[in-house]
Backbone bond lengths (Angstrom), bond angles and torsions (degrees), N, CA, C in turn:
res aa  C-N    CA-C-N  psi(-1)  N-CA   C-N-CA  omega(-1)  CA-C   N-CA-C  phi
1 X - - - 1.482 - - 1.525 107.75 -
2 X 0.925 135.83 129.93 1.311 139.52 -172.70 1.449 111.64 -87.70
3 X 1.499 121.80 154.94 1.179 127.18 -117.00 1.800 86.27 -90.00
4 X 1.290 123.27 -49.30 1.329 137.10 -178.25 1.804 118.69 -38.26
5 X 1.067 112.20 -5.98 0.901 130.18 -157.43 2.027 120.96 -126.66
6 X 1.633 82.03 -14.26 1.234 99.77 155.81 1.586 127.65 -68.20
7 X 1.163 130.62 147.38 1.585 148.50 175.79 1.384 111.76 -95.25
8 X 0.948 143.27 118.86 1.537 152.32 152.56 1.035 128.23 -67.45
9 X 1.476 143.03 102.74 0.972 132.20 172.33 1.317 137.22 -36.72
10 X 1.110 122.70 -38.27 1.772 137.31 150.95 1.722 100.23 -54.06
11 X 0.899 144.78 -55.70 1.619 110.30 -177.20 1.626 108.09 -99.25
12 X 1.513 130.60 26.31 0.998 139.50 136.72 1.527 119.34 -51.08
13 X 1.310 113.32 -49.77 1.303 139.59 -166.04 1.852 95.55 -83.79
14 X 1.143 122.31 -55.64 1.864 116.67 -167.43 1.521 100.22 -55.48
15 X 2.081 115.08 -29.84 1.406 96.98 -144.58 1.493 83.80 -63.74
16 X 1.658 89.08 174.41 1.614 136.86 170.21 1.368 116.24 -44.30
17 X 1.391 152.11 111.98 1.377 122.35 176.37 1.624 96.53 -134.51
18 X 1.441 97.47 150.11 1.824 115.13 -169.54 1.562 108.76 -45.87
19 X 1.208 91.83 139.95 1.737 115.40 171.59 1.766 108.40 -48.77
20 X 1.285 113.67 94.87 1.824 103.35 176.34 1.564 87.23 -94.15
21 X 2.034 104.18 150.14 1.127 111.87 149.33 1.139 138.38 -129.19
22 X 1.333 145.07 174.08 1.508 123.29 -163.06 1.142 129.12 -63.45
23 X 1.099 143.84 114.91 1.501 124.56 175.56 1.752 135.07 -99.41
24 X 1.716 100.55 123.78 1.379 114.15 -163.90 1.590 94.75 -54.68
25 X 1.284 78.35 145.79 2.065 79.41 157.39 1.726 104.79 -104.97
26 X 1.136 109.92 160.98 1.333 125.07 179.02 1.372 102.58 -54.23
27 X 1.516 122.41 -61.22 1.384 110.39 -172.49 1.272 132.33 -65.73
28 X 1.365 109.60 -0.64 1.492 115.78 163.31 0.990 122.86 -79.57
29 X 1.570 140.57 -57.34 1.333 157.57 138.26 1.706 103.30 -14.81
30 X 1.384 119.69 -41.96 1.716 103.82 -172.51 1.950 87.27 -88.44
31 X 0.933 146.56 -12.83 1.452 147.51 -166.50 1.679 91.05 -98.81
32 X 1.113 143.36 9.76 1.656 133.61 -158.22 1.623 72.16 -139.17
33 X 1.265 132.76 -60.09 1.379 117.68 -155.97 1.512 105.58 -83.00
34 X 1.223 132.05 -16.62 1.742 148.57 157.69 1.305 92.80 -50.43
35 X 1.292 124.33 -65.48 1.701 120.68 -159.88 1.375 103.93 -70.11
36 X 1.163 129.63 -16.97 1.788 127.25 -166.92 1.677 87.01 -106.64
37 X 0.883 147.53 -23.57 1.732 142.49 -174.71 1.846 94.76 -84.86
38 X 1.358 132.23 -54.30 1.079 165.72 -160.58 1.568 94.08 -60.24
39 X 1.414 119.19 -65.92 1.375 115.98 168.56 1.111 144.70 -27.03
40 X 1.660 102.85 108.63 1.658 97.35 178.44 1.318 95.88 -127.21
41 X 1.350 135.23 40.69 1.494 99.93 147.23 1.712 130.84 -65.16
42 X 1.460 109.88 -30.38 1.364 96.85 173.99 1.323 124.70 89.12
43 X 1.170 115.38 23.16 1.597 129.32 -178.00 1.372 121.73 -78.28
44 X 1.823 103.66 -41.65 1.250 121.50 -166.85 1.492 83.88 -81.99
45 X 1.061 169.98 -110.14 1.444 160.05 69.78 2.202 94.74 113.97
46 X 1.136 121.44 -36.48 1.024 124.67 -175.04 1.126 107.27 -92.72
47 X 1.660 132.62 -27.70 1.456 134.26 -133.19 1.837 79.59 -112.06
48 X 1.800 115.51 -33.79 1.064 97.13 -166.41 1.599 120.03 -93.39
49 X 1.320 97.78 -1.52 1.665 116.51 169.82 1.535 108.41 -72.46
50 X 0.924 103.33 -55.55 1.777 104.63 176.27 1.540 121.41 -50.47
51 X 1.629 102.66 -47.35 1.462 119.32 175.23 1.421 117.81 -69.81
52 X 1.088 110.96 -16.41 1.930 127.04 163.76 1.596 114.10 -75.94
53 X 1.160 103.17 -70.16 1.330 90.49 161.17 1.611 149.41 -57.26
54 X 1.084 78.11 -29.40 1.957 85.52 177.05 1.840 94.93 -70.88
55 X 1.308 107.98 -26.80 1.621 93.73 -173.55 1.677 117.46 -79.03
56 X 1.602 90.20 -28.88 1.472 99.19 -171.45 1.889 105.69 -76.26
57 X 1.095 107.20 -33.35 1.407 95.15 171.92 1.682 123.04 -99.13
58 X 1.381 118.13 -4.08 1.569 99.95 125.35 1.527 146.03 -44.92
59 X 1.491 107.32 -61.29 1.360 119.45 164.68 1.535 111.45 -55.25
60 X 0.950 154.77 -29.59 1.282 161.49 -179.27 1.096 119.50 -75.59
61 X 1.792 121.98 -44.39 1.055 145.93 -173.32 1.413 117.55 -79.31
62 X 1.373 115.24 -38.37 1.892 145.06 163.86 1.623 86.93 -55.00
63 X 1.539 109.83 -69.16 1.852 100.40 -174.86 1.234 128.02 -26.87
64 X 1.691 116.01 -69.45 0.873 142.78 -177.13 1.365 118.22 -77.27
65 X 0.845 137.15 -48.03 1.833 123.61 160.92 1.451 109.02 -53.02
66 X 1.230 114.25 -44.30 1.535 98.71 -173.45 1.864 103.44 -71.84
67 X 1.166 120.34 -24.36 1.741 115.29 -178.19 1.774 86.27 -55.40
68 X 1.249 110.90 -69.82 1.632 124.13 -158.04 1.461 89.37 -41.58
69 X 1.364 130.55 -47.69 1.543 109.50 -162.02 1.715 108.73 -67.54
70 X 1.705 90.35 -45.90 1.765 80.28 170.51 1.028 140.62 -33.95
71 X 1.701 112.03 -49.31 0.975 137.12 155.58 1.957 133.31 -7.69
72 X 1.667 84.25 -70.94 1.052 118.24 166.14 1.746 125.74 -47.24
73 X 1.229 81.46 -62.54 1.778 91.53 -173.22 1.787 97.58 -69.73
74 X 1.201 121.79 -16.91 1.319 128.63 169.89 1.624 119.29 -68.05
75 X 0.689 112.44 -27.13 1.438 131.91 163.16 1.333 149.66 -97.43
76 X 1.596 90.84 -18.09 1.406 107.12 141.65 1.695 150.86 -97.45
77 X 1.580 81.90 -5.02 1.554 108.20 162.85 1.662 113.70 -73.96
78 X 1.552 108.66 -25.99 1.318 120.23 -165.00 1.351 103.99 -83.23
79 X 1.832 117.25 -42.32 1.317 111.57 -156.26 2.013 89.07 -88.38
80 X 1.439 119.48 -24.12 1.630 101.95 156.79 1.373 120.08 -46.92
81 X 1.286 108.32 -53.10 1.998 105.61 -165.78 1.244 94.15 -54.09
82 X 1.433 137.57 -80.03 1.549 145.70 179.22 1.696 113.03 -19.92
83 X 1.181 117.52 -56.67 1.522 118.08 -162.53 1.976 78.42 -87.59
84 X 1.348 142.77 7.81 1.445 118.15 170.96 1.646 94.14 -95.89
85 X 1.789 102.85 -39.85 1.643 99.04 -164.50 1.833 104.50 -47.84
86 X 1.659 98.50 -51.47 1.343 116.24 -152.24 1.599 93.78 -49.14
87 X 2.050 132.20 -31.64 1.114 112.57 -178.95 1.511 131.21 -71.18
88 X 1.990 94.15 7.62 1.932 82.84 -174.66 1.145 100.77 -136.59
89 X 1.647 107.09 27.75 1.430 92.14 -169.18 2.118 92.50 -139.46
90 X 1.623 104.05 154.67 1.619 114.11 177.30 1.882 94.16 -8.36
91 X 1.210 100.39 154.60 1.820 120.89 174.54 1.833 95.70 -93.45
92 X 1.069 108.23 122.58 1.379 124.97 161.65 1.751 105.92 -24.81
93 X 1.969 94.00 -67.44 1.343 127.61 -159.01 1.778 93.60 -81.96
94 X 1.620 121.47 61.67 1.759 125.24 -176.13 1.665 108.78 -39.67
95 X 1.489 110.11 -14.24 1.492 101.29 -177.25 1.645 110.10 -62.71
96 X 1.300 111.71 -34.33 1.580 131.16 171.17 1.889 106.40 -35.09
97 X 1.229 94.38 -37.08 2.038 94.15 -159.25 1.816 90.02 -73.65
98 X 1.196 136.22 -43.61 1.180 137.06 178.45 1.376 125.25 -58.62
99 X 1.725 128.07 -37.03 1.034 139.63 -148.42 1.010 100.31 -82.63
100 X 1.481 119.55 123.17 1.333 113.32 174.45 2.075 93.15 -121.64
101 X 1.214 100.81 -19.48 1.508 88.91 -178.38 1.851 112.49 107.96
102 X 1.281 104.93 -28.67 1.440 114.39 -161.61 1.427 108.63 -79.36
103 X 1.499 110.90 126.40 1.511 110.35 -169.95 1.540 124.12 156.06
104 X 0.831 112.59 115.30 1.559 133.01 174.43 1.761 96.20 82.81
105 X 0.836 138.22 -117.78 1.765 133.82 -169.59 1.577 105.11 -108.65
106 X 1.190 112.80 29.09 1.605 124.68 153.15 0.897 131.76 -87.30
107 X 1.346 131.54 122.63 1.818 123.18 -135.79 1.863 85.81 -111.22
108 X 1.031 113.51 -175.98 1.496 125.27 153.16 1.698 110.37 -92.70
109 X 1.247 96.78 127.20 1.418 102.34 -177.01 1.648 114.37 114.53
110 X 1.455 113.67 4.36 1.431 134.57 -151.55 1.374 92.06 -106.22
111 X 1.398 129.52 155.48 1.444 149.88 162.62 1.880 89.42 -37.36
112 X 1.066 115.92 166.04 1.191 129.53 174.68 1.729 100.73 -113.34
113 X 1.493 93.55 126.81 1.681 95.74 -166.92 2.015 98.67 -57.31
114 X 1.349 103.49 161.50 1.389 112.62 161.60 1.112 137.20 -49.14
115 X 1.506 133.37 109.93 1.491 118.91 178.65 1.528 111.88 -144.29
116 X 1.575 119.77 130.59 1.361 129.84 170.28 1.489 118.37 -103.70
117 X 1.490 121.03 98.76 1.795 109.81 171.14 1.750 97.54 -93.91
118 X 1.151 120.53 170.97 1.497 136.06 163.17 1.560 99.95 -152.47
119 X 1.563 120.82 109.85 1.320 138.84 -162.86 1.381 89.73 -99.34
120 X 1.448 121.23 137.41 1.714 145.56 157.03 0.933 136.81 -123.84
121 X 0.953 162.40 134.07 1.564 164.40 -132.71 1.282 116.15 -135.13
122 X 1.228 107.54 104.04 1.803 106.56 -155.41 1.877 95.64 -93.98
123 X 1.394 119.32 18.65 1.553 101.02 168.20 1.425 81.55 -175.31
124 X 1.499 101.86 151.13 1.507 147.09 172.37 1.240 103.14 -1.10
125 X 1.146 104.31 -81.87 1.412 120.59 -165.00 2.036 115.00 -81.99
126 X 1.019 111.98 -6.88 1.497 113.01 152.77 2.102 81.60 100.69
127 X 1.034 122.99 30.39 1.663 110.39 173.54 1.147 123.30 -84.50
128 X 1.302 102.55 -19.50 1.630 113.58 -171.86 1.405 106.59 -145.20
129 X 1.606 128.91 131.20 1.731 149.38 -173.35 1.184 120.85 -135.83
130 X 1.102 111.47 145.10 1.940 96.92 146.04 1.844 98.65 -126.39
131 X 1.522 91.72 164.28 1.387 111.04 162.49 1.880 118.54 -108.59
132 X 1.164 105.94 174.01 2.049 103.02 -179.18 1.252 107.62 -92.47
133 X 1.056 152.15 143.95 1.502 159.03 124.03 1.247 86.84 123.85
134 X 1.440 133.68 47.25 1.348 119.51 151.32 1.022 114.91 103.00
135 X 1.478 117.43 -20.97 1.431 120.90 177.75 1.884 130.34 -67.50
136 X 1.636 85.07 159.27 1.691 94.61 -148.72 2.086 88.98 -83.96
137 X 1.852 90.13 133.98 1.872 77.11 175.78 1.572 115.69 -98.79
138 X 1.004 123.72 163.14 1.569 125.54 -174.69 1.537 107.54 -125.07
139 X 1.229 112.92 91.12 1.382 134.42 164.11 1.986 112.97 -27.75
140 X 1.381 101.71 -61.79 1.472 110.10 179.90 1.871 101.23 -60.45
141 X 1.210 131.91 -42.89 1.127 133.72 179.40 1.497 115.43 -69.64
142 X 1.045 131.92 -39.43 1.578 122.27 172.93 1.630 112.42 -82.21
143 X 1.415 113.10 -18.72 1.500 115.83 175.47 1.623 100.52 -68.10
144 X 1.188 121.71 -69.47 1.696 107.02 168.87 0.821 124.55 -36.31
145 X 1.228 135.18 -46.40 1.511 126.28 -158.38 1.794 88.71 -92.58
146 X 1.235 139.68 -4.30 1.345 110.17 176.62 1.817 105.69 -117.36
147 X 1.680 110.03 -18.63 1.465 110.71 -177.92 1.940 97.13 -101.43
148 X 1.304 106.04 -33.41 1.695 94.93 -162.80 1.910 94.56 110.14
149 X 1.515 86.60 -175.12 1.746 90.30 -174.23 1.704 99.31 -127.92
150 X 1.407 109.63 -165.10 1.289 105.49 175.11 1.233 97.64 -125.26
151 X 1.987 86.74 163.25 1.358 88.14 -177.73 1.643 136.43 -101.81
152 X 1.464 102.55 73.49 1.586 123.93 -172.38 1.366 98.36 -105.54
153 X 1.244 131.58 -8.02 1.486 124.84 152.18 1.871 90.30 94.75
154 X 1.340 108.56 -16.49 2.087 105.97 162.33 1.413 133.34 -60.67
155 X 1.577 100.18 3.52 1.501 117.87 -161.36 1.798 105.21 41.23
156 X 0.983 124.09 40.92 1.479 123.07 177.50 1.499 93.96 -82.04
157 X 1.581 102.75 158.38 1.234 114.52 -159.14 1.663 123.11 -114.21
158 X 1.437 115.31 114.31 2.007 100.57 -168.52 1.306 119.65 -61.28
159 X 1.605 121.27 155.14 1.132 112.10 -175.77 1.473 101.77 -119.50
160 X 1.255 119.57 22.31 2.248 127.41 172.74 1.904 79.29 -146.06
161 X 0.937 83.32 145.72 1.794 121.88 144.67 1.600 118.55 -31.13
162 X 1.135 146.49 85.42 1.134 126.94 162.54 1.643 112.44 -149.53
163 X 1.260 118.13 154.47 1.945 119.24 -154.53 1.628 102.65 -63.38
164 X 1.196 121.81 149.93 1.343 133.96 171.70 1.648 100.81 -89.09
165 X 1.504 113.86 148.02 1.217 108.22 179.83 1.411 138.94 -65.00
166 X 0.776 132.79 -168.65 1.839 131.94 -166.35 1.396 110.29 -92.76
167 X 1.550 112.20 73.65 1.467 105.99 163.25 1.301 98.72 144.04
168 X 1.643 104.59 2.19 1.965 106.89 161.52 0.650 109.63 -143.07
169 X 1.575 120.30 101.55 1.633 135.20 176.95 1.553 99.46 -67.56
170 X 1.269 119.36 -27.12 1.608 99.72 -135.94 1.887 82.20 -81.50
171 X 1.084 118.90 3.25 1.962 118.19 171.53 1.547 111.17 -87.91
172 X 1.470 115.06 15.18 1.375 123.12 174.30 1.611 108.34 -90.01
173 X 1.272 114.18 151.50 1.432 127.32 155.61 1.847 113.84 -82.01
174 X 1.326 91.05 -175.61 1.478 110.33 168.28 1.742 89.67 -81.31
175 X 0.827 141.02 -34.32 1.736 111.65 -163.67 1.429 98.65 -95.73
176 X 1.368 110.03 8.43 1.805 102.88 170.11 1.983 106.93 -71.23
177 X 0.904 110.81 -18.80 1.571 136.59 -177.96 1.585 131.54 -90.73
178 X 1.819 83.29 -35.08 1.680 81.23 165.60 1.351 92.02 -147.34
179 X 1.416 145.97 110.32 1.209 128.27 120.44 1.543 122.03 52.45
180 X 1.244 100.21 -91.54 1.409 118.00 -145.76 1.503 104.76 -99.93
181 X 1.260 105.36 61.01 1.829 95.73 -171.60 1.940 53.86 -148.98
182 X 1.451 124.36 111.74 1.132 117.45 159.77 1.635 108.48 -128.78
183 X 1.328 102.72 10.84 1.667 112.66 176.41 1.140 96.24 -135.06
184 X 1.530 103.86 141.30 1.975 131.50 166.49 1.369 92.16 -52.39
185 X 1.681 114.03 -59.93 1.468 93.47 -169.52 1.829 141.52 -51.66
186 X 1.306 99.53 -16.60 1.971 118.33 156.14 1.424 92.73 -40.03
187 X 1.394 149.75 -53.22 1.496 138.84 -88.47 1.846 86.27 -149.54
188 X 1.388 110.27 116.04 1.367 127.24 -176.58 2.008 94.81 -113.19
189 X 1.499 130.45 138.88 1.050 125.65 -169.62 2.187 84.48 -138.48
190 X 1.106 100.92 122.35 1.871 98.28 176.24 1.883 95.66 -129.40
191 X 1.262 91.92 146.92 1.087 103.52 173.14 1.616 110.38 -131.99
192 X 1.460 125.93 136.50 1.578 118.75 -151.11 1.580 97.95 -133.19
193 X 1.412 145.62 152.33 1.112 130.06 139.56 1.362 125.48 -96.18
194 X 1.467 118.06 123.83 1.486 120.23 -171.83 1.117 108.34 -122.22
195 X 1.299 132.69 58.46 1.598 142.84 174.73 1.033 108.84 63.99
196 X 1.300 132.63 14.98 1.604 126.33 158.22 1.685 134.66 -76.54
197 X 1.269 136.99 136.68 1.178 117.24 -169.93 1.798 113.96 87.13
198 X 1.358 90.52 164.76 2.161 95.92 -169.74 1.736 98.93 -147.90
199 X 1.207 104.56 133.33 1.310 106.56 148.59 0.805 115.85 -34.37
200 X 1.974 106.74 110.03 1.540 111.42 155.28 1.601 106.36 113.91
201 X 1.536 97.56 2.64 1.538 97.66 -162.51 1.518 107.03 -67.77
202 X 1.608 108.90 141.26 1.265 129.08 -145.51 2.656 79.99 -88.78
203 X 0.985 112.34 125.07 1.504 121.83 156.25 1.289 98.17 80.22
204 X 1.748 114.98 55.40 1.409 110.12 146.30 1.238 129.74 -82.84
205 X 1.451 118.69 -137.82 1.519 113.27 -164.01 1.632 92.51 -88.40
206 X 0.964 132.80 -10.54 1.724 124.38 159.00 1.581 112.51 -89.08
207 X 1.380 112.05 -3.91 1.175 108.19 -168.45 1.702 137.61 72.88
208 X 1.669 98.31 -4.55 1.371 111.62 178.28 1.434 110.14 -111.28
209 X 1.713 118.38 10.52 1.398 120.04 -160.12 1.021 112.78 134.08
210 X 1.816 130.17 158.59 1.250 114.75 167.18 1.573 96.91 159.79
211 X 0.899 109.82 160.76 1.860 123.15 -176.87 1.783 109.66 -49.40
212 X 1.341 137.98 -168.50 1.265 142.48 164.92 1.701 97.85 -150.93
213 X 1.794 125.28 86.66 0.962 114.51 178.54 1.165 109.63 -74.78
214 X 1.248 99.35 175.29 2.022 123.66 166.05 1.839 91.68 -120.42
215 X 1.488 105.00 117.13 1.032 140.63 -166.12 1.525 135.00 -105.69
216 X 1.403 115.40 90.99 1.933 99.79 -158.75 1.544 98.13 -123.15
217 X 1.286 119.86 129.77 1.293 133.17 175.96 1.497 102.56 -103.89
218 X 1.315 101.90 140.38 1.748 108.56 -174.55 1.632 94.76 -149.93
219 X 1.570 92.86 138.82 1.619 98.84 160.44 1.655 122.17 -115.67
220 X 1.716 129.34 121.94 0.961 91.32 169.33 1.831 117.33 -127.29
221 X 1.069 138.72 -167.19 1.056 125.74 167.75 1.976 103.89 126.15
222 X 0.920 91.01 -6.27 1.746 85.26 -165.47 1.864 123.26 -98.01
223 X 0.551 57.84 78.24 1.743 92.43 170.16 1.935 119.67 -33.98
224 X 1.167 114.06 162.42 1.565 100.22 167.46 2.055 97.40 -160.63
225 X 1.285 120.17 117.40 1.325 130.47 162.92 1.241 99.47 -74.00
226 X 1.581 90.75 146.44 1.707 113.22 -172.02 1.761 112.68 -87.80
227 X 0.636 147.22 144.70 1.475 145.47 -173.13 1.585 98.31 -108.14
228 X 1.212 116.76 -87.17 1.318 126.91 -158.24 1.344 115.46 -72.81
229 X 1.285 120.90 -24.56 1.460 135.95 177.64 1.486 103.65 -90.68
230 X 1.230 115.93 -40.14 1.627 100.87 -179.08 0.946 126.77 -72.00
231 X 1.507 132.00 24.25 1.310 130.33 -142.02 1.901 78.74 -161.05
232 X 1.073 132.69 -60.48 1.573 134.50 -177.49 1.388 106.03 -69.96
233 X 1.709 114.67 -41.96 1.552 104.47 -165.74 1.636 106.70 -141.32
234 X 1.126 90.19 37.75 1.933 107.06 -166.61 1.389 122.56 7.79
235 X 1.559 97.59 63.08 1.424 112.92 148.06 1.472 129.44 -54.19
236 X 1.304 125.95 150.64 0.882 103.09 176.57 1.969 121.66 -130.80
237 X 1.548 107.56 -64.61 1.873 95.61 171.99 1.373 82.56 -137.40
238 X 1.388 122.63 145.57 1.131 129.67 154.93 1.649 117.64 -108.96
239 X 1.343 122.91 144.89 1.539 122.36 -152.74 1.802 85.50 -123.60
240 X 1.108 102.89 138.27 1.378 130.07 -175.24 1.870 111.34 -75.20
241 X 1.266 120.17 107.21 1.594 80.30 169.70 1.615 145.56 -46.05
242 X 0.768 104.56 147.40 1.942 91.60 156.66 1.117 126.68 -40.38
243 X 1.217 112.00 137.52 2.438 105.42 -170.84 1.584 74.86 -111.64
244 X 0.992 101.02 174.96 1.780 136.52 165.12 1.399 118.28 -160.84
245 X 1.094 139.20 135.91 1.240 166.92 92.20 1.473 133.75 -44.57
246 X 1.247 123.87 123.99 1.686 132.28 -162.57 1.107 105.00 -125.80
247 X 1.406 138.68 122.25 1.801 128.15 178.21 1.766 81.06 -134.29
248 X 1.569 97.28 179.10 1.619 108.96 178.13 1.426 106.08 -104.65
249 X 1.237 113.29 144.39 1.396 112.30 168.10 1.727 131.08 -40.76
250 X 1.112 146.61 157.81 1.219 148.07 168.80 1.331 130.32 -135.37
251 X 1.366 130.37 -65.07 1.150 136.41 -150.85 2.022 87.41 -163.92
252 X 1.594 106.76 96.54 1.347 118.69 -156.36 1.149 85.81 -129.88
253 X 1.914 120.03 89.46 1.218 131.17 161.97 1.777 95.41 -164.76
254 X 1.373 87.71 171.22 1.389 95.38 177.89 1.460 132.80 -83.86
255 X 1.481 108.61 -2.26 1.440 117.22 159.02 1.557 123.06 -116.95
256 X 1.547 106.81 31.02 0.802 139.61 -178.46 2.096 115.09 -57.21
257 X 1.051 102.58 -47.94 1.733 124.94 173.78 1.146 96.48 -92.34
């Protein structure tokens, strides 16, 4: 045999030989899937309870704060409409329709003496009030400004909640705006004198004269229970502050709007 043709044991040994790889035995593989069924620590199972919740009371929490803000701006849209009606419409505080100021060495043309009412509504439906310093309350006047009037064109005044027709807001209340102002008593009406107006002034709310208040309607009391949070993270009611709004008096009669 000729020599070329010989094999060497040394490059017997360099060649290349196939990739072996380990081979599982079955009974290991059924002993690996025993130990993972078998498991109870409970980690994986813990990590995803936690991670559920933290999401669910995010998402829940986004719900509900953002309702409350609605809320909010709902009620402050309301206590604007009210403190605008209250400038064109009867004075809560009726002692206002009389005042002319004139009396004892008070001339016409004189500062308009000092006066503070803050009108309240001592039941539901706005029938019965008092005002501060003596002042006289007007039942028909806080019922508008918190129900609206009807629409018989008498400017008479509602005593429940219900929508004004399609194309005359100005027969709306404050609870056309929010809901939840379904009692007068929510509904604070002040009337202030801040150097506006003169003894004697010619076309007040009698039309023969009369004060020029600065005027702030405020509601407070209104509240909001938590739904979704009180129940995940036992929340419970959160109470709204008091809003206020202040405009100046104008046109302080009852056909005023």
């Amino acid at each position: 045999m000729p020599i070329s043709h010989w094999v060497s044991w040394d490059s017997w040994d360099s060649a290349p030989r196939p990739l072996r790889l380990p081979i599982r035995s079955e009974s290991l593989a059924t002993a690996e899937r025993i130990s993972f069924w078998d498991d109870e620590g409970g980690a994986t199972y813990l990590e995803f309870t936690v991670g559920m919740m933290t999401f669910f009371v995010i998402l829940f929490g986004i719900i509900e704060f953002s309702y409350i803000f609605y809320q909010w701006n709902a009620a402050t849209k309301a206590v604007q409409f009210g403190a605008r009606l209250a400038a064109v419409s009867e004075p809560v505080a009726s002692t206002l329709k009389t005042m002319t100021g004139v009396g004892g060495s008070v001339k016409p043309g004189d500062p308009m003496p000092t006066f503070d009412f803050e009108c309240t509504a001592t039941t539901g439906d706005g029938s019965a009030g008092t005002c501060t310093n003596s002042g006289a309350y007007s039942a028909s006047a806080m019922q508008s400004i918190v129900f609206g009037r009807l629409n018989d064109g008498s400017g008479t005044s509602r005593t429940t909640c219900s929508s004004a027709p399609v194309g005359n807001p100005l027969l709306n209340g404050m609870c056309n705006y929010f809901s939840d102002i379904t009692s007068a008593q929510l509904v604070k009406v002040r009337y202030q004198y801040t150097g506006l107006g003169y003894v004697g002034r010619p076309g007040g709310p009698n039309h023969t004269g009369g004060p020029v208040p600065t005027i702030t309607v405020s509601v407070t009391g209104i509240s909001y229970s938590f739904v979704f949070l009180n129940g995940l993270m036992g929340f419970g009611t959160a109470t709204v502050p008091a809003l206020y709004t202040t405009v100046t008096g104008e046109d302080l009669n009852a056909a005023g709007s």
